[in-house]
N, C-alpha and C positions, 0 to 999 in steps of 0.2 A: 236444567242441564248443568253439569259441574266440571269442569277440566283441572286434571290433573296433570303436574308435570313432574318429572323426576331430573333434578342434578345434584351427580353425587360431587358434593364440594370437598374434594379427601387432595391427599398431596398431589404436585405435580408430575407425579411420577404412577399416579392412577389416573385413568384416562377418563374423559368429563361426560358423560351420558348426559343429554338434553332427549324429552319426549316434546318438547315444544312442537318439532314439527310433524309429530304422530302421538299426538294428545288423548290422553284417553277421556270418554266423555262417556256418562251415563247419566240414566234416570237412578233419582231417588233409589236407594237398593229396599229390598223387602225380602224379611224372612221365606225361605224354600223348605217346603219338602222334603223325602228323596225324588230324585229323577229316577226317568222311565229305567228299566232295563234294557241293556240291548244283549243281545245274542250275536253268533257267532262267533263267540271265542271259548275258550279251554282252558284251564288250570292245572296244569300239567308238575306233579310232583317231584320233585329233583333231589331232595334229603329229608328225613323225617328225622325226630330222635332229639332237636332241640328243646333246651329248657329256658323256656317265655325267650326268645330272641328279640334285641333290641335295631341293631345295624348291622348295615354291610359294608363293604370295600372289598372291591378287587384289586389282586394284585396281577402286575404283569405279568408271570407265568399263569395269569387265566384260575387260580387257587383265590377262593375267595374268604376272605375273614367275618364271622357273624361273633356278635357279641353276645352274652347270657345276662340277663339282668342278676344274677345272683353273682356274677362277679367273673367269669370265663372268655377267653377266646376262644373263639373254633377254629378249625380250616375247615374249608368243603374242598375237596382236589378231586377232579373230574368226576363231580356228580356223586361222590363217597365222602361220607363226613368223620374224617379222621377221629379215632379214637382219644387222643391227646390233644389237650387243649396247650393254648401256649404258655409260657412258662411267664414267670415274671411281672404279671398284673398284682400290681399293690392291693391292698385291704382295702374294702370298701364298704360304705352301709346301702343296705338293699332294703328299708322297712318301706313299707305302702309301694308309694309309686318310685321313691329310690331305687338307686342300681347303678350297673354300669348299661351306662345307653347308647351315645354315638359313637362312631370311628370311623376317620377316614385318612388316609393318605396324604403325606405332602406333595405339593404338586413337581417336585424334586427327588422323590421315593426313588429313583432309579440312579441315583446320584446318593443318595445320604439315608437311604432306608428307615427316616423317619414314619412312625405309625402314631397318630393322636387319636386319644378318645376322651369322652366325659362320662362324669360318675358322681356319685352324689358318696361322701364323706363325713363323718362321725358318727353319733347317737342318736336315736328315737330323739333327744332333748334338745340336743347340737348339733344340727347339720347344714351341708351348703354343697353347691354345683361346684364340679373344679375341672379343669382342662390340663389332663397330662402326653405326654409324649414320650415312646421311647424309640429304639432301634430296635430294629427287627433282626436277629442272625439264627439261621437256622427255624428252629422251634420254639425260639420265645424273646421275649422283649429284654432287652440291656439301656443300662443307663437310664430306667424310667423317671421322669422328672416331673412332678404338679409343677407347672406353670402359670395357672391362674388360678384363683378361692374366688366365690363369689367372697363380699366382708361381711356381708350381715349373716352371722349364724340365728336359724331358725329352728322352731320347735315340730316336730311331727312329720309328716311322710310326704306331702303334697307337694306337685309345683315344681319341679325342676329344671324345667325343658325337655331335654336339651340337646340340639343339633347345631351340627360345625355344618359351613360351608365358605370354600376357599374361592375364592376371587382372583378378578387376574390379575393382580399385581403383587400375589402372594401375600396378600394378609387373609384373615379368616374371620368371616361372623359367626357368632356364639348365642344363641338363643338361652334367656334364662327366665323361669317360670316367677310367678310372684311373690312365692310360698306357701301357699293356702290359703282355703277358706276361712271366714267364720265359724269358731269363736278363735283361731289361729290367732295371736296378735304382734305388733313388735312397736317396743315404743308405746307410746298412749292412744294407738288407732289398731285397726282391724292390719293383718300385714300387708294384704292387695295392695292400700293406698298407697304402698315404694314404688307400685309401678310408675304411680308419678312425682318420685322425688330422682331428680336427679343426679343427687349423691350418695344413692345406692341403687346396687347390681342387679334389684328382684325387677322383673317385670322389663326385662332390656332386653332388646340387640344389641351385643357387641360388634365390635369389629379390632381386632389383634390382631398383633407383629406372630410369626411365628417362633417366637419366644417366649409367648402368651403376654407383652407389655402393651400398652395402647397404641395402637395405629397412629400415626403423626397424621393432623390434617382432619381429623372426625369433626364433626360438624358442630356438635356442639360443646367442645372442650372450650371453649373460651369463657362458657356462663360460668360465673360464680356458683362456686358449690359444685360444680357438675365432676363424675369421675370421667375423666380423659378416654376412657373407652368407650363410653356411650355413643351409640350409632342411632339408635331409636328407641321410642319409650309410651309406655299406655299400653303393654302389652297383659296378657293372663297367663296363656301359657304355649309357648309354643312349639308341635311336635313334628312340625314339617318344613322346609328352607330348601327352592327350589329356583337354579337362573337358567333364564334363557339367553345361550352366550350368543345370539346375534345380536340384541338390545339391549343385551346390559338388565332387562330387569330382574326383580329379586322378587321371590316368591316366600308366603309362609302361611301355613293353617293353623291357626289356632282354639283350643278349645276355651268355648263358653262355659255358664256357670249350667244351669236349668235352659236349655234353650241357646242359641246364638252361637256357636259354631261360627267363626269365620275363616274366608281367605282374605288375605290383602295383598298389598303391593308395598315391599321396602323401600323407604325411602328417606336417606339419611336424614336426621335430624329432625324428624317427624314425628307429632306426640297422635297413637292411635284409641287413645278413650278411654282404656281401663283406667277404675271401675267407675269414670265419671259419664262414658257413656256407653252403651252396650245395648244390644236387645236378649242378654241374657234375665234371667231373675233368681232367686236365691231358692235352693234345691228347697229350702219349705215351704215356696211360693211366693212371696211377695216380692214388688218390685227394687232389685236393686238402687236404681235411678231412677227418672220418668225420662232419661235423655235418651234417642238413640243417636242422634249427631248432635254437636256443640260447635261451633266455630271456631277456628284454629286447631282440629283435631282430623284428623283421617278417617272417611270412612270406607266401611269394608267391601270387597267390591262383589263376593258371594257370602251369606248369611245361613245358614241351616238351622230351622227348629222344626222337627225334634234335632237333637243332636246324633251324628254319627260318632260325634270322638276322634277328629282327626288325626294320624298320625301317620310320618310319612311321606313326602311331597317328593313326586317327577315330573322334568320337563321335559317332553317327549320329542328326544331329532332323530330319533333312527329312521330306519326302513323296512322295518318288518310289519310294519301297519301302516301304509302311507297315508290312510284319512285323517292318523291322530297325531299326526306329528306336526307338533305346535301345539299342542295340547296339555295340561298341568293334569297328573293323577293324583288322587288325594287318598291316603288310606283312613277307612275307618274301624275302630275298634265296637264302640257300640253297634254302630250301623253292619259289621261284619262285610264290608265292599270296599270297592275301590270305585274317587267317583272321577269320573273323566269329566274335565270341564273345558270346554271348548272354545278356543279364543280364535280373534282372529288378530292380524299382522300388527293391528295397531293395539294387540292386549286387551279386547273388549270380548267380553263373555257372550256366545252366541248362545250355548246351549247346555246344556250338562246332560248323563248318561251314567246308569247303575250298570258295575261289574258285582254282580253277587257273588260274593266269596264262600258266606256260608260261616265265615270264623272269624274272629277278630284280626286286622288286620294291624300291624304295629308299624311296620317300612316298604314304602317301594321305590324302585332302585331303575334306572336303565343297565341292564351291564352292559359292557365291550363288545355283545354279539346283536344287540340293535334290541332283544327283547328285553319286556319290562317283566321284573322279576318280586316277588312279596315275601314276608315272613310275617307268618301267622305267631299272637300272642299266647301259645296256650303251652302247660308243662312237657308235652310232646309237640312243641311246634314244627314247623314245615318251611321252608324252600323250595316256593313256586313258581314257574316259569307262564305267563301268560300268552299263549299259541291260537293262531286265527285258527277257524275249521272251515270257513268259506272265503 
């Protein structure tokens, strides 16, 4: 049995989460399946017509924003997905898995009509994750500003992350992918291995001012070497960041190599494996590592081989489903579902459950009206509302 605890040791002016005395405790985890399916729900269509959509955000007047991986904002306003995209999104490189991918709101948008998103920037040869922000007036973005570069410019398409999630004390975590696979390289190793250098951005959670500067108080700015933003580190790639605002915890799915899919549990200053430990292995078969846990390392608290391709993460408080509320939805791309995973009060995984989608799933979102809503990854994707039918 193993006990985990979460305290996040960040400024005085962020409030101290302790799990000590709702500890979470498991057996040994071990590679899954998919889970069973369940029924009794619907997939009910709300806009069709996107091309590969990345995120969402809603805005107060109930108009929501989805982003285009080739470079676009949308509005969807009452169920109708505007013909004009918004105006004023910078150039970006869309090659492979590049693009423009998250966006979400400042928790002040009603005040300052801040809008931030991430995107991946330059060439096939030179590129990096970046976090910019503009204002919103009318129909398109002003004053847009890159706030953050990852430093390390990297070669080819892979690995970016990348999802924002704001926190209550107004800073924001920034998921950054590792940069690719093998034969990828940077420096005199394969590039994965940044995930564990901690004087670079690849393979991190951040956590940012929103001005995109480092957060005062991160856990582990004090190491030598360490960049001042680093929140957490051992990552691959990560395309889902999901909290549950009663306990403070932080959620994130990430994709394995051949195998290993994980979800974990954020926790400041925590080194989670990549690629020294993992139950993935290398898409040509051999093993990675022979570690799946190491000592002083995180491990992950759901596993999935085959992989679904996570992408996407909600934590479910509404009321339009009361059994699943507490519950973490996970989108997947390969697996084409959404997988509900089932916790209980103390964050221990009771059960898990397949929504078959049918399509690759990219995002899923709570909105404002308590239902969980998805976007499908494909050149005609979809904006779908998920509705019980018993």
């Amino acid at each position: 049995m193993k006990t985990r605890s979460l305290v996040l040791s960040l400024s005085t002016s962020l409030v101290v989460i302790s799990l000590a005395a709702c500890a979470i405790t498991a057996q040994r985890i071990q590679p899954q399946g998919p889970p069973p399916n369940v029924d009794g729900w619907k997939a009910v269509p709300v806009v069709d017509g996107l091309d590969r959509p990345w995120g969402m955000a809603w805005l107060p007047d109930g108009r929501i924003l989805v982003t285009e991986k080739e470079g676009q904002i949308r509005v969807v306003a009452q169920g109708v997905l505007q013909s004009a995209a918004l105006s004023g999104v910078p150039e970006i490189y869309s090659g492979g898995q590049g693009g423009l991918m998250d966006i979400a709101l400042h928790p002040d948008f009603s005040r300052n009509s801040l809008v931030y998103f991430t995107a991946s920037t330059g060439t096939g040869r030179e590129n990096r994750t970046c976090l910019f922000r503009g204002k919103l007036v009318g129909n398109g973005l002003q004053n847009v500003q890159k706030i953050y570069q990852v430093q390390q410019d990297k070669s080819g398409g892979q690995h970016f992350g990348s999802r924002i999630l704001w926190m209550p004390d107004k800073t924001l975590l920034m998921s950054i992918g590792d940069g690719g696979n093998p034969p990828t390289r940077y420096g005199d190793g394969w590039i994965r291995n940044q995930a564990q250098n901690l004087g670079a951005s690849l393979g991190k959670v951040l956590r940012l001012k929103d001005d995109g500067k480092p957060a005062s108080g991160n856990p582990l700015a004090s190491r030598s070497g360490a960049l001042p933003e680093v929140y957490s580190y051992g990552h691959r790639n990560i395309q889902g960041l999901a909290r549950d605002p009663q306990s403070g915890r932080v959620w994130a799915n990430e994709h394995g190599a051949r195998g290993g899919d994980e979800v974990n549990l954020i926790q400041g200053g925590k080194n989670y494996g990549w690629p020294l430990a993992t139950f993935s292995r290398e898409y040509s078969g051999p093993e990675i590592t022979p570690n799946t846990s190491l000592p002083g390392m995180e491990d992950p608290v759901v596993v999935w081989t085959p992989c679904p391709a996570p992408s996407g993460l909600a934590f479910y408080t509404g009321n339009r489903y009361p059994a699943w509320r507490g519950d973490l939805f996970s989108g997947g791309l390969a697996g084409a579902d959404v997988r509900r995973i089932d916790l209980d009060s103390q964050g221990r995984v009771l059960g898990q459950q397949r929504l078959n989608i049918g399509a690759r799933v990219r995002d899923v979102r709570q909105g404002p009206d308590g239902f969980l809503y998805l976007l499908t990854d494909e050149g005609n994707g979809r904006l779908l509302r998920i509705e019980l039918t018993r």
